[in-house]
DOFILUM-118308 format. One record per residue (C-alpha): residue in three letters; x, y negated, z negated; residue number from 1. Coordinates in Angstrom, 1 decimal, padded with zeros to 4 digits. Example, Ala and Ser with C-alpha at 12.3 -4.5 7.8 and 13.67 -1.06 7.14 Angstrom:
BEGIN
resn/c1/c2/c3/resi
ALA/012.3/004.5/-007.8/1;
SER/013.7/001.1/-007.1/2;
END
This chain:
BEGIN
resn/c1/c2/c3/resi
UNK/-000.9/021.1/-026.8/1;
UNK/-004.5/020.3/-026.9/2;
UNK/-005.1/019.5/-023.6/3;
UNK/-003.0/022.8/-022.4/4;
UNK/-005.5/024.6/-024.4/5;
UNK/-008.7/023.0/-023.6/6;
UNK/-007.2/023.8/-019.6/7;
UNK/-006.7/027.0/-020.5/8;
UNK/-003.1/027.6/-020.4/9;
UNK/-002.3/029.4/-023.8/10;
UNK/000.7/030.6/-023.6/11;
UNK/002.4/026.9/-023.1/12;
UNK/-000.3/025.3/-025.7/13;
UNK/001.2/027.9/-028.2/14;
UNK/004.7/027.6/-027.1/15;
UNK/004.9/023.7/-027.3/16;
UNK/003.0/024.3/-031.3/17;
UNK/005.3/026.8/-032.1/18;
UNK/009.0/025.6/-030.7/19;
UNK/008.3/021.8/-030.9/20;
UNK/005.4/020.5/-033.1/21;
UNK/005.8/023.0/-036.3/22;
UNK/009.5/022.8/-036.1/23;
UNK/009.1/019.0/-036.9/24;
UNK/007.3/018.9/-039.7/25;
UNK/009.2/021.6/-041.0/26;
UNK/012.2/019.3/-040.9/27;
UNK/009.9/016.3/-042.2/28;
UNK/009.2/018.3/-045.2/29;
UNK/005.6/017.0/-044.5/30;
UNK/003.7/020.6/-046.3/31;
UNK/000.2/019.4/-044.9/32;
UNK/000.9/018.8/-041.4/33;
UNK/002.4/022.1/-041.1/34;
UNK/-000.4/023.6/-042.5/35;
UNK/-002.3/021.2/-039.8/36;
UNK/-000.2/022.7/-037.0/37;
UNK/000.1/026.1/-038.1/38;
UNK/-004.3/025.6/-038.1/39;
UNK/-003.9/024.9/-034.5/40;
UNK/-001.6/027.8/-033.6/41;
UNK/-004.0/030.3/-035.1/42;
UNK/-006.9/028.7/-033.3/43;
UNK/-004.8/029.4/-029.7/44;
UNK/-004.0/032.9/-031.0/45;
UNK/-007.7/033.1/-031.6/46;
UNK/-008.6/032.0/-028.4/47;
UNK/-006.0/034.8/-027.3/48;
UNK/-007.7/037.6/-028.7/49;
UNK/-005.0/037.8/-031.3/50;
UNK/-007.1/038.6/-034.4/51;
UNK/-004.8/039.7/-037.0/52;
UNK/-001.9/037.0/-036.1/53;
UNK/-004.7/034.4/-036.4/54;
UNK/-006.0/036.0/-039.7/55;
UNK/-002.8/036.3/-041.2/56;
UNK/-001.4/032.4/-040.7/57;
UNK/-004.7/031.2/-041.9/58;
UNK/-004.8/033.3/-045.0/59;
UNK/-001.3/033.4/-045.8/60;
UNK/000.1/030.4/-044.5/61;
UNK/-002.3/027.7/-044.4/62;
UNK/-005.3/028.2/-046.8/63;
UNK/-002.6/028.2/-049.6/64;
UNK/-000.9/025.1/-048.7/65;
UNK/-004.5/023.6/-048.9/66;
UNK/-005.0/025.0/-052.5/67;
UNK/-001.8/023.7/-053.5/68;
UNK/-002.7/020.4/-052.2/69;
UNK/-005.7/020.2/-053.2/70;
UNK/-007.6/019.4/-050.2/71;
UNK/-011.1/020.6/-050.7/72;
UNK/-012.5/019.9/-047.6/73;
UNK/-009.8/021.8/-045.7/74;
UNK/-010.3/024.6/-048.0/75;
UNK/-013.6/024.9/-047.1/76;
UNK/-012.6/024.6/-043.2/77;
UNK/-010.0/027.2/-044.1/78;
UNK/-012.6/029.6/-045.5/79;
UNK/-015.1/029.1/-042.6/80;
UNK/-012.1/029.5/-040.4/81;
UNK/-011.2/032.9/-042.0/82;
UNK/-014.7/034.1/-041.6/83;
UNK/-015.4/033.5/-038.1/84;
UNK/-011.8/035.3/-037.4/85;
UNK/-013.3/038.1/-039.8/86;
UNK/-016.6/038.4/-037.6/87;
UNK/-014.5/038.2/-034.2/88;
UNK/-012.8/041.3/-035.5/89;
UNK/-016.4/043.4/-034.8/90;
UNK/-014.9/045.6/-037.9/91;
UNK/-018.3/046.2/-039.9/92;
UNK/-015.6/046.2/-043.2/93;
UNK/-015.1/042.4/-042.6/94;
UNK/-018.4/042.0/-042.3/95;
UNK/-019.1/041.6/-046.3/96;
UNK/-016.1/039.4/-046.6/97;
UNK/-017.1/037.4/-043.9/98;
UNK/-020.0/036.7/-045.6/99;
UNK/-018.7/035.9/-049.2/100;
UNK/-016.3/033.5/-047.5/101;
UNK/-019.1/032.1/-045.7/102;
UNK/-020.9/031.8/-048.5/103;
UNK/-018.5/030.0/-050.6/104;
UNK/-018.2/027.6/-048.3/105;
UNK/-021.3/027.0/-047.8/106;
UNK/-021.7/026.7/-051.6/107;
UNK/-018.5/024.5/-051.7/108;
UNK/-019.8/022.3/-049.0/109;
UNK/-023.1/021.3/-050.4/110;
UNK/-021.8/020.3/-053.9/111;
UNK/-019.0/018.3/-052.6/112;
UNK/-021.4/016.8/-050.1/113;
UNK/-020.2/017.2/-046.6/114;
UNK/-023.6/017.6/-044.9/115;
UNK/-021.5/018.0/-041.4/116;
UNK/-019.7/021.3/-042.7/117;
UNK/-022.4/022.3/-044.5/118;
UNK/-024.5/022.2/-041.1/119;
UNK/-022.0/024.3/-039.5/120;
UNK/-021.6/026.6/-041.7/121;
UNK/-025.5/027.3/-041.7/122;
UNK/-025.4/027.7/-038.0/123;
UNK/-023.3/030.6/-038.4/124;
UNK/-025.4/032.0/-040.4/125;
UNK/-028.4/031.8/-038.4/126;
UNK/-026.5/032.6/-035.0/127;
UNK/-024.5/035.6/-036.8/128;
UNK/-028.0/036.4/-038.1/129;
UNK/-026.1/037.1/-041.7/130;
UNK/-027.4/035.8/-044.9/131;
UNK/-025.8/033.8/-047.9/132;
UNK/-025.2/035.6/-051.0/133;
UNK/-027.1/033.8/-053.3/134;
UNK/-028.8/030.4/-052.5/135;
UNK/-026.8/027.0/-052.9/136;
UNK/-028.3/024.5/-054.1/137;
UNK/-028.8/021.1/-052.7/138;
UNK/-027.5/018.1/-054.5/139;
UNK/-030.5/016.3/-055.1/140;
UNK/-032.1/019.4/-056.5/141;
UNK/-029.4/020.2/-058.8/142;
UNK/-029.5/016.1/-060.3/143;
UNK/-033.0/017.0/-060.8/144;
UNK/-032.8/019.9/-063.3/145;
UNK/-029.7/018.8/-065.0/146;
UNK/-031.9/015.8/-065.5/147;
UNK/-034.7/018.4/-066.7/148;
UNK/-031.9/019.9/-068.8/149;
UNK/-030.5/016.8/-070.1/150;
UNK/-034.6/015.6/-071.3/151;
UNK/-034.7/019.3/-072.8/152;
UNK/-031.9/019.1/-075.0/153;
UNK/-032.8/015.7/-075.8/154;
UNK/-036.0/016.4/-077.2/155;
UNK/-035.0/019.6/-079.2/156;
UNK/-032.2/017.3/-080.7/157;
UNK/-034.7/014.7/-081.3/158;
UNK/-036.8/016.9/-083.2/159;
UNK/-034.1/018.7/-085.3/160;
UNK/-033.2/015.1/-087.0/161;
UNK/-036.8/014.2/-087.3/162;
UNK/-036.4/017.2/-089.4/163;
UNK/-040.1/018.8/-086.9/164;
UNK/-038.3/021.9/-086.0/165;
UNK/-038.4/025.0/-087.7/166;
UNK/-035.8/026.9/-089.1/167;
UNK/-034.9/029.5/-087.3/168;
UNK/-032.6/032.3/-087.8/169;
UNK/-030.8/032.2/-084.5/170;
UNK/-031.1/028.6/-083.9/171;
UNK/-029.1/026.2/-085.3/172;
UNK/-026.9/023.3/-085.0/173;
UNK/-023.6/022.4/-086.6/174;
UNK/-022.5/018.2/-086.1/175;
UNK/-018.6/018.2/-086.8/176;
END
């Protein structure tokens, strides 16, 4: 089926997915590798200018197994996936949640650490010329200021049993 599509021929690619490759894993009971094949039949529908059918598998079909399962990365492929049908649509009312998925993502992406998805996901932006809501934040930067955060608390603690802080009214701290 990957081959039709990458020749071209569509309608077999999504035949063969649809009548023999889901069918099979529906039998199989395997959850995850129909949400893998039902992926790859929205990508064909995609490629077929078939916007909504595309939309609605990946939002309703296969982004939900992936929650189930817990399978961040796909989640964030399944987000980025959602977007990019969003932005085929031309519609400017998908634009915004094109965008917030995007952005998500992107956010998603960077604190689990998958620099390649992460990369993507910023060429997107800079190719759909759109903007992040917000600004993720790199790992290494956030390690540095919980460290920052960490040494802050630390210190204040430090001086509350040396007994060196004042009292104030709206500070205080109770040990159980």
């Amino acid at each position: 089926a990957d081959l039709l599509r990458a020749r071209g021929q569509l309608d077999e690619a999504l035949r063969l997915r649809r009548d023999e490759v889901l069918p099979v894993f529906e039998r199989l009971g395997d959850v995850r590798e129909k949400a893998v094949a039902m992926g790859k039949i929205a990508g064909v529908l995609l490629d077929q200018g078939q916007l909504d059918e595309a939309l609605h598998i990946i939002r309703e079909e296969v982004l939900p197994i992936h929650e189930a399962l817990g399978e961040r990365r796909e989640i964030v492929v399944d987000q980025t996936n959602l977007a990019i049908i969003l932005l085929h649509t031309r519609e400017p009312e998908h634009r915004p949640e094109a965008v917030n998925l995007l952005t998500t993502a992107l956010k998603s992406a960077v604190l689990l650490n998958y620099p390649v998805e992460a990369e993507q996901i910023r060429d997107i932006f800079r190719r759909g010329g759109l903007t992040p809501v917000g600004t993720p934040l790199e790992p290494q930067r956030m390690k540095h200021q919980l460290k920052l955060i960490s040494a802050a608390l630390g210190a204040v603690l430090l001086l509350w049993i040396l007994g060196w802080l004042p009292e104030v009214p709206w500070f205080h701290v109770g040990l159980v």
